[in-house]
C-alpha positions in Angstrom: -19.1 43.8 14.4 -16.1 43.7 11.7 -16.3 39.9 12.3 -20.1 39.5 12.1 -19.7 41.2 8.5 -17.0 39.5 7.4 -19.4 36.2 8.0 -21.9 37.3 6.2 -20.1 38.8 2.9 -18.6 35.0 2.8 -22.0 33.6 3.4 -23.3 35.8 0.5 -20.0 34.8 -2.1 -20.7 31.6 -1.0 -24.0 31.6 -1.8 -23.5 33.4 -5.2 -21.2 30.6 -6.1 -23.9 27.9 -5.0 -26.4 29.9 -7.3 -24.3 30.2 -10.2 -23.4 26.3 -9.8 -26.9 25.5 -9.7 -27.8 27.8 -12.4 -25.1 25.3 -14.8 -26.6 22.2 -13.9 -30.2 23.1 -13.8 -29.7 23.5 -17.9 -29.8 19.8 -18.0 -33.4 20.5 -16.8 -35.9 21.5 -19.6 -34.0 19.1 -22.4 -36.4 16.5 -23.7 -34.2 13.3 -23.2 -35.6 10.5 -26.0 -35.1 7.2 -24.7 -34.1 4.8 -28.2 -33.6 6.6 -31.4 -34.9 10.0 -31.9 -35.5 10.0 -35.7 -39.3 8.9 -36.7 -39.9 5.2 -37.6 -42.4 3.2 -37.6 -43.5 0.0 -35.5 -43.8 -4.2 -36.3 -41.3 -6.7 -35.5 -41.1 -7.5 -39.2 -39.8 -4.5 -40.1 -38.0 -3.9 -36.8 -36.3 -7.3 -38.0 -34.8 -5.9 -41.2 -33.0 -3.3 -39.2 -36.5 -0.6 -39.8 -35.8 -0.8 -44.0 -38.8 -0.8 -44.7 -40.3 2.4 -46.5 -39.9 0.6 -49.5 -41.6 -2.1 -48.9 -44.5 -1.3 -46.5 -46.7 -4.5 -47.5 -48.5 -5.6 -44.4 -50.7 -3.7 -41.9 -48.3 -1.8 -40.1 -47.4 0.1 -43.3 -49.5 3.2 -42.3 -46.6 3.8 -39.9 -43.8 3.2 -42.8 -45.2 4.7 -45.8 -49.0 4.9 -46.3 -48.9 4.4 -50.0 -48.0 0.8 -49.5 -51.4 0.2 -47.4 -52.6 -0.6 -51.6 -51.0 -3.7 -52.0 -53.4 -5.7 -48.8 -55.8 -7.3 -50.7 -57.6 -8.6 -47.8 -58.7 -6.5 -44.2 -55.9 -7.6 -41.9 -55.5 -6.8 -38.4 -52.0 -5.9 -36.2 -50.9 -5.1 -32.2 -47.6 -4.9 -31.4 -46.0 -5.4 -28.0 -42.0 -3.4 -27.4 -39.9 -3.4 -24.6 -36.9 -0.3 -24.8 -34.0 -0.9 -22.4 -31.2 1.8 -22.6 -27.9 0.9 -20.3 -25.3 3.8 -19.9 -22.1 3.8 -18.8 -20.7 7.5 -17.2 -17.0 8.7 -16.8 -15.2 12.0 -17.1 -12.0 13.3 -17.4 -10.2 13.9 -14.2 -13.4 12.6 -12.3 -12.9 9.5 -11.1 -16.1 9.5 -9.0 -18.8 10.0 -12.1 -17.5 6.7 -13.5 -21.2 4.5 -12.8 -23.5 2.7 -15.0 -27.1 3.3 -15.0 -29.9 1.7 -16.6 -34.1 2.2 -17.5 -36.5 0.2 -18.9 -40.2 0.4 -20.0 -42.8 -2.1 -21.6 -45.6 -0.7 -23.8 -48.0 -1.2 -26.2 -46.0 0.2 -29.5 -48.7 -0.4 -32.2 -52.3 -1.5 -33.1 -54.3 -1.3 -36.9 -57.1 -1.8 -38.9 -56.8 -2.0 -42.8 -59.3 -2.3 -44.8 -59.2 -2.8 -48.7 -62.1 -0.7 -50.2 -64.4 -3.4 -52.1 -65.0 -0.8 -54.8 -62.9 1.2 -56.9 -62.0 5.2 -56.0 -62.1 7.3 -59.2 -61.3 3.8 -60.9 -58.9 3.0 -58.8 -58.4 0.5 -55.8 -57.9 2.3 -52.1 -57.6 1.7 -48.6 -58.4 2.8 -45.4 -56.9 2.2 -42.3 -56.6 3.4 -38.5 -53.9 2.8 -36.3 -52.5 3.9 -32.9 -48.8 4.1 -32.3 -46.3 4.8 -29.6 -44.4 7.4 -30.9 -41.5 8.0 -28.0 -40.6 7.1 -25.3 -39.1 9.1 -22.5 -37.7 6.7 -19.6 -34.6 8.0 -18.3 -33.2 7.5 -14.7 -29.9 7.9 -13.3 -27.9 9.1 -10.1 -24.7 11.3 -10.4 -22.2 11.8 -7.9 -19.1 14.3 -8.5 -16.7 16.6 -7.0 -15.5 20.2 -8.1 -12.6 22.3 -6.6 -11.3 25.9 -7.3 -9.4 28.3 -5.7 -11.1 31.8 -4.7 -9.8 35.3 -5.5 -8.1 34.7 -1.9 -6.6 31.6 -2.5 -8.5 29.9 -0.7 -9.8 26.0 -1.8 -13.8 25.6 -2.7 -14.3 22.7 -2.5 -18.0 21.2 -4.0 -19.4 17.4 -3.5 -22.5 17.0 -5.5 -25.1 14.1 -6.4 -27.9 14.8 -8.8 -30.5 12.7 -9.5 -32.3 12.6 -12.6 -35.7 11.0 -13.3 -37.9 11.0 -16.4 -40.9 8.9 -17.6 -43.7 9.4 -20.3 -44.1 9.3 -23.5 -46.0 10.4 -27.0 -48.6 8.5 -28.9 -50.6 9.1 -32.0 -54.3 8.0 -33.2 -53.3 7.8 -36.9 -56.6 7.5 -40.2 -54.6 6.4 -43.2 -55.6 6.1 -47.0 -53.9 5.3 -49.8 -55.2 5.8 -53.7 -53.5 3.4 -56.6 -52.5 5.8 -59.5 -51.5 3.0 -61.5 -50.4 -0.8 -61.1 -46.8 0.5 -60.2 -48.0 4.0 -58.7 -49.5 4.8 -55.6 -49.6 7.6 -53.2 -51.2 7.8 -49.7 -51.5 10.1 -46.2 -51.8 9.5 -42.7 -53.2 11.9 -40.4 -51.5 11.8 -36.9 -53.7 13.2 -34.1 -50.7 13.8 -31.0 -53.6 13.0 -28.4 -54.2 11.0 -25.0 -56.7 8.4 -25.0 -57.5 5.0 -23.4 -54.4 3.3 -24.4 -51.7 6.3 -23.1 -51.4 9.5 -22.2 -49.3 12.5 -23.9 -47.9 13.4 -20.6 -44.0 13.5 -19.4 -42.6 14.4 -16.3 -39.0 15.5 -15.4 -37.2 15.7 -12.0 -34.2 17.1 -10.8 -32.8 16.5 -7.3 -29.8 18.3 -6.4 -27.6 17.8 -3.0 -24.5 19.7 -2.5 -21.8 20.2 0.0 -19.7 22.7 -0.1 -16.6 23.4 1.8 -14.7 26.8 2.0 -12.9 27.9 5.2 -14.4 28.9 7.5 -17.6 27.5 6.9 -19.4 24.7 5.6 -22.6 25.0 3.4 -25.7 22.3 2.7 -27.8 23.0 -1.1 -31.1 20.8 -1.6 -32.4 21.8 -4.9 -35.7 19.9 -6.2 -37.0 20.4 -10.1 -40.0 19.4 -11.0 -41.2 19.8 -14.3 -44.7 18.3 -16.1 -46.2 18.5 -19.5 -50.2 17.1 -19.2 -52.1 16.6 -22.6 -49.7 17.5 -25.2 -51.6 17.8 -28.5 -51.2 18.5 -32.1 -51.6 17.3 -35.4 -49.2 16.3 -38.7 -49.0 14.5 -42.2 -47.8 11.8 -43.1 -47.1 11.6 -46.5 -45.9 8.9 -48.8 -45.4 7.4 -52.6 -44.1 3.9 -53.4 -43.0 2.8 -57.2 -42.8 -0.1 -58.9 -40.1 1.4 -61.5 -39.2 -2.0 -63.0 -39.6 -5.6 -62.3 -38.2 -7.0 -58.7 -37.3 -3.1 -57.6 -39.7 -0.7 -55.8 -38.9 3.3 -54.6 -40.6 4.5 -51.7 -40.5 8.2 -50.2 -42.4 9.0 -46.6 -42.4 12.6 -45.7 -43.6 13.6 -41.9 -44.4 17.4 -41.8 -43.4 19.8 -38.9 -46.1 20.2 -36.2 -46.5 22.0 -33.0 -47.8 21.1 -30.2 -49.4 22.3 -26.9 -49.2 21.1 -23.3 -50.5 22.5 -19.9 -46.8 22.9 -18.2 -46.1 23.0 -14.6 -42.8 23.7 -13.1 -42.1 23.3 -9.0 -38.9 24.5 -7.8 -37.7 24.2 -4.0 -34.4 25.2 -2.9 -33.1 25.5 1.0 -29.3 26.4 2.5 -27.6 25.7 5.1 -24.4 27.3 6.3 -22.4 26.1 9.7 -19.5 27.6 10.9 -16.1 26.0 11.4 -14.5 28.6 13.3 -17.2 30.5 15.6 -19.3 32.8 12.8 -22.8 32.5 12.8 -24.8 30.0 11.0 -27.7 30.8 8.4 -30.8 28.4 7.3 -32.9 30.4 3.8 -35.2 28.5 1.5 -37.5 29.3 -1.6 -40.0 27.7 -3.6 -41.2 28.6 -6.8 -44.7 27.5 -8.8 -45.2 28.2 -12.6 -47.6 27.4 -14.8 -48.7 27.9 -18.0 -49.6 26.8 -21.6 -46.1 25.3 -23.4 -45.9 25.2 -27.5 -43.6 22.1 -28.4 -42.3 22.0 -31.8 -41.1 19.2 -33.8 -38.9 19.0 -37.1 -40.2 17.3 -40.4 -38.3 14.7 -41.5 -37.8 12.8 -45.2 -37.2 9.2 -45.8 -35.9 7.2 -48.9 -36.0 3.7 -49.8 -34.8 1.1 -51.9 -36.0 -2.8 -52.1 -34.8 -5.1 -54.3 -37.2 -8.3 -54.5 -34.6 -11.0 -56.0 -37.4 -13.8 -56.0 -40.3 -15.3 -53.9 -37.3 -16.0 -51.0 -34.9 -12.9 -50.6 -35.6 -9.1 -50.3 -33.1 -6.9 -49.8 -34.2 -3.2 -48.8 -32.3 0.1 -47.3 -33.6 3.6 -46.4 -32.1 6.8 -45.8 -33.7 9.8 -43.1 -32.5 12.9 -42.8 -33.9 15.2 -39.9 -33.2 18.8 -39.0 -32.9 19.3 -35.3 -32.7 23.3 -35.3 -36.7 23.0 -35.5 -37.0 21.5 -32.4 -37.7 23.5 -29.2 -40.5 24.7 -26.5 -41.5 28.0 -26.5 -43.0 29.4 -23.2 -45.3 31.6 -21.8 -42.9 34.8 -22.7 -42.4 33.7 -26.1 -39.0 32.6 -25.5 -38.0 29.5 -27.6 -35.9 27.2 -25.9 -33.8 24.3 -27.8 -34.8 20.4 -26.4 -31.0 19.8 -27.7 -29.1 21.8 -25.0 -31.9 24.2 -24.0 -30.2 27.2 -25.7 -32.2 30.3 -26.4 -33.5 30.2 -30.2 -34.1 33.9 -30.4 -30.9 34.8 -29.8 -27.9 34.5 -32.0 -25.2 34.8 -29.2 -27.1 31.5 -27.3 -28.2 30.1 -30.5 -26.3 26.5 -31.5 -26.8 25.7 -35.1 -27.2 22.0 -35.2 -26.2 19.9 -38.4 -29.1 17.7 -39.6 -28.6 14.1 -38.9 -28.9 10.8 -41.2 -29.9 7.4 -41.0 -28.7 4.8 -43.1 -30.2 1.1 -42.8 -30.0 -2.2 -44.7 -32.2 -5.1 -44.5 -32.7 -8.7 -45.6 -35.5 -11.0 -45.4 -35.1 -14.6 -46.3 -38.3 -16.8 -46.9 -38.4 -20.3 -46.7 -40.8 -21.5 -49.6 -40.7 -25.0 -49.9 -39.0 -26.7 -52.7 -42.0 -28.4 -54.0 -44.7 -25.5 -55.2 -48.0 -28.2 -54.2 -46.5 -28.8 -50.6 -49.4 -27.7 -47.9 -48.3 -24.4 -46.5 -49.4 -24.8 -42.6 -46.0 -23.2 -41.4 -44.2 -20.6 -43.4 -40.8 -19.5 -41.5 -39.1 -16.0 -42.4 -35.6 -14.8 -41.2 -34.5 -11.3 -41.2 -31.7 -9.1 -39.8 -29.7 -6.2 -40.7 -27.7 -3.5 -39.7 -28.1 0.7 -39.2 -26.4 4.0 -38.2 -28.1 6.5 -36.6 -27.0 9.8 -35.8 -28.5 12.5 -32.5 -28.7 15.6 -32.4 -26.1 17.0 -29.9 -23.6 19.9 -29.6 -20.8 17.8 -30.7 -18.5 19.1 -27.5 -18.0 19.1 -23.8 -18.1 22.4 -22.3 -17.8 22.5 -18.9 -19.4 24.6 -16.6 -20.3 28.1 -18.0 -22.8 29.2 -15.5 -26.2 29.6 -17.5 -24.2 30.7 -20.1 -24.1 29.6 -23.6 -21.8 30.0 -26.5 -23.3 30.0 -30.1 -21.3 27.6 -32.2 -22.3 24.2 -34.5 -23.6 21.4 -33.5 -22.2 17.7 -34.3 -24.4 15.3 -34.3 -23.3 11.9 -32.3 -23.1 8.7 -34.5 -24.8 5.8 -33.2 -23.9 2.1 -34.9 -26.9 -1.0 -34.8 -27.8 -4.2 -35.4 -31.1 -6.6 -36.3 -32.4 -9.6 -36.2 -36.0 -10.9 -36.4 -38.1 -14.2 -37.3 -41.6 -14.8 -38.6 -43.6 -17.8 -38.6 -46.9 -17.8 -40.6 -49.4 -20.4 -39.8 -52.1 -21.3 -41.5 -52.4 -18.0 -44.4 -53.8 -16.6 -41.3 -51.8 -15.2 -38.3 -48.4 -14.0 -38.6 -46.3 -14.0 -35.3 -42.9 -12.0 -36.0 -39.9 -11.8 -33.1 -37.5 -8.6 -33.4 -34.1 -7.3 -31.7 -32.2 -4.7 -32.1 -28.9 -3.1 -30.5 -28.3 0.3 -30.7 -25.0 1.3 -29.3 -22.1 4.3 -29.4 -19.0 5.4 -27.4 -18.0 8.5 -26.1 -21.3 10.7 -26.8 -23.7 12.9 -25.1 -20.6 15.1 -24.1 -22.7 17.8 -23.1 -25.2 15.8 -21.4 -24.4 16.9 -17.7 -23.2 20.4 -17.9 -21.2 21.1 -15.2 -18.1 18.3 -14.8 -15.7 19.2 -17.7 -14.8 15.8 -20.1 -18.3 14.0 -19.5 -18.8 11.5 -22.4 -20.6 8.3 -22.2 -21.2 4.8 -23.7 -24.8 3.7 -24.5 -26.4 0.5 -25.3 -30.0 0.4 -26.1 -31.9 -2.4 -26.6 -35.1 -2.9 -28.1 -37.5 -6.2 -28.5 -40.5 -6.4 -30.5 -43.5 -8.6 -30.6 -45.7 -8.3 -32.9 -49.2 -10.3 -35.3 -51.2 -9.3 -37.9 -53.9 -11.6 -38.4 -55.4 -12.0 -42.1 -59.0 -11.9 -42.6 
């Protein structure tokens, strides 16, 4: 009898130390992991060429997506789809954890952009205006990557626990927009304009994103041996909302133009599904009885999403019919982004700590942007030459910061300590080139690298010294045809 008991109090510690294990890593769960840059841009290999400075600019028909009041300066309806690929390569390691040191990798091909502008052929309170629609890929959420590690600690008794682990982590998806857009002149050198953005599915994508968590462990603690299968499954179907776009460009003197784009906070809702399995396994070593349990777990309900608002500046500096030289600033507040659920609890998509609570409340720091862009025309030397082919080359360089808790923290059960949060700084370069043929189609090629080192520390919660290095990589493809 005194032996059956004493198997199954060790069962049960084991099991509360499986639990609490779980409970750690599970966090990672719920955090809405954005593939390429997090801050809002817009789309077009032309811009995507001059490193994304292009707010100030904002001159051809993707400029809905840039800064609405530029959509003024098309004289003619013009026509644009745009074609991206996002490929982000990560490279793991942790301090005293040999075993997490891997490289992973995801990659996704979508449709990032189609418009319509149109140049009203009569004047708006005396003024010239346009309309224009557009649909844009917003984010993108591909993510994948397996993660094996190992975790020992001594018990009260002294005795080893020993823990082997692999997690699996998948997510896909993404958010799109079906954007109206107008833009009124004020003056020759004033304009303002406003974009609509309607978060919806439709034909071209869905607003959906799925998340999955697969967690194997083995844990070893004389005498017994003990098997955890934990699944996650989490889904958000039809996510929908609405938001502003809102922007002013400014001729303020000759050659230089000021541009401002301002995209207001929203929320969002989503039908939200959550599937949880679990089953245990316990076999003795030395003669104790062995124990099989399992649980499932189904919840559903309606999900609010909020996102932050975010301001952008910009600069360009039009030197003559060849060279423009442009740069933009962003800056983005992060503490305004969460999911609240069905309780009303608001959850953090940073690090998933609880907003209505100061004690698990991380205040983040708001994060910048800082790009620079050139673009380099080659107009012949002789002004009658026939203009069949028109080359353009462009390229620049960016920083980019992410939100993040600027600190690896180790396992702390479900746990979290208040404190501020550093955002990671991410370093880039561009490069694009444009050919236009005829006056009439524009074909414009754009790369970009987005790398950092030794961020995302508090990515995988749960293995203490976790940092990573990340290379993303992003092509565009993209025409506007002039009618």
């Amino acid at each position: 009898m005194l032996l059956r008991q004493s198997s199954r109090m060790t069962v049960y510690g084991a099991g509360l130390l499986i639990a609490g294990l779980w409970l750690g890593v599970s966090a990672t769960a719920q955090e809405l992991e954005i593939a390429i840059s997090p801050t809002p841009v817009g789309s077009g290999a032309r811009a995507a060429g001059m490193a994304d400075a292009f707010v100030a600019i904002a001159d051809d028909a993707t400029a809905a997506s840039w800064n609405p009041a530029g959509l003024v300066q098309l004289e003619k309806p013009e026509f644009s789809i745009v074609g991206s690929y996002n490929g982000v390569f990560e490279s793991f390691e942790a301090d005293y954890h040999d075993e997490v040191e891997s490289d992973h990798q995801a990659h996704n091909f979508d449709l990032n952009y189609a418009s319509f502008v149109y140049p009203l052929p009569f004047l708006v309170f005396g003024r010239n205006a346009s309309l224009a629609l557009n649909y844009q890929r917003k984010y993108d959420f591909s993510r994948d990557f397996t993660l094996d590690y190992t975790l020992a600690s001594a018990t009260s008794r002294g005795r080893l626990l020993t823990r082997l682990l692999t997690m699996e982590f998948e997510q896909d998806g993404g958010l799109s927009t079906i954007t109206p857009a107008f833009a009124l002149e004020i003056t020759h050198r004033f304009s303002i304009g406003a974009s609509l953005n309607l978060w919806r599915s439709s034909f071209l994508s869905e607003n959906s994103w799925n998340q999955t968590i697969r967690l194997d462990e083995i844990d070893m603690l004389w005498p017994m041996l003990s098997v955890l299968n934990r699944e996650t499954k989490e889904k958000y179907r039809d996510f929908s909302g609405d938001n502003l776009t809102l922007g002013v460009l400014w001729n303020f003197a000759d050659k230089w133009n000021f541009g401002a784009r301002y995209d207001t906070a929203f929320t969002g809702e989503a039908d939200y599904r959550r599937i949880e399995t679990r089953t245990t396994s316990v076999f003795p070593l030395a003669g104790f009885r062995g124990s099989l349990t399992g649980a499932a777990r189904d919840v559903r309900e309606k999900r609010h999403v909020r996102f932050p608002d975010s301001l952008a500046l910009g600069l360009a500096y039009r030197a003559n019919d060849r060279l423009t030289v442009s740069a933009d600033v962003t800056r983005t507040d992060w503490n305004d982004f969460y999911v609240k659920d069905g309780n009303g609890q608001r959850y953090s998509l940073v690090d998933f700590g609880n907003r209505n609570t100061r004690w698990t409340r991380t205040h983040f720091d708001p994060t910048y942007t800082a790009r620079l862009g050139f673009e380099y025309v080659f107009v012949p030397e002789q002004p009658d030459e026939e203009l069949n082919r028109l080359w353009t080359l462009r390229g620049g360089v960016f920083y980019d910061e992410e939100p993040a808790t600027g600190k690896s923290e180790g396992f702390k059960g479900w746990v979290r300590d208040a404190g501020s949060g550093d955002p990671d700084g991410f370093y880039g370069v561009a490069a694009g080139l444009g050919l236009l043929a005829h006056h009439r189609v524009n074909i414009d090629l754009a790369y970009q690298l987005r790398y950092a080192e030794n961020v995302n520390r508090d990515f995988i919660r749960g293995v203490r010294g976790f940092r990573e290095d990340v290379a993303q990589h992003r092509v565009l493809l993209s025409t506007v045809v002039y009618f």
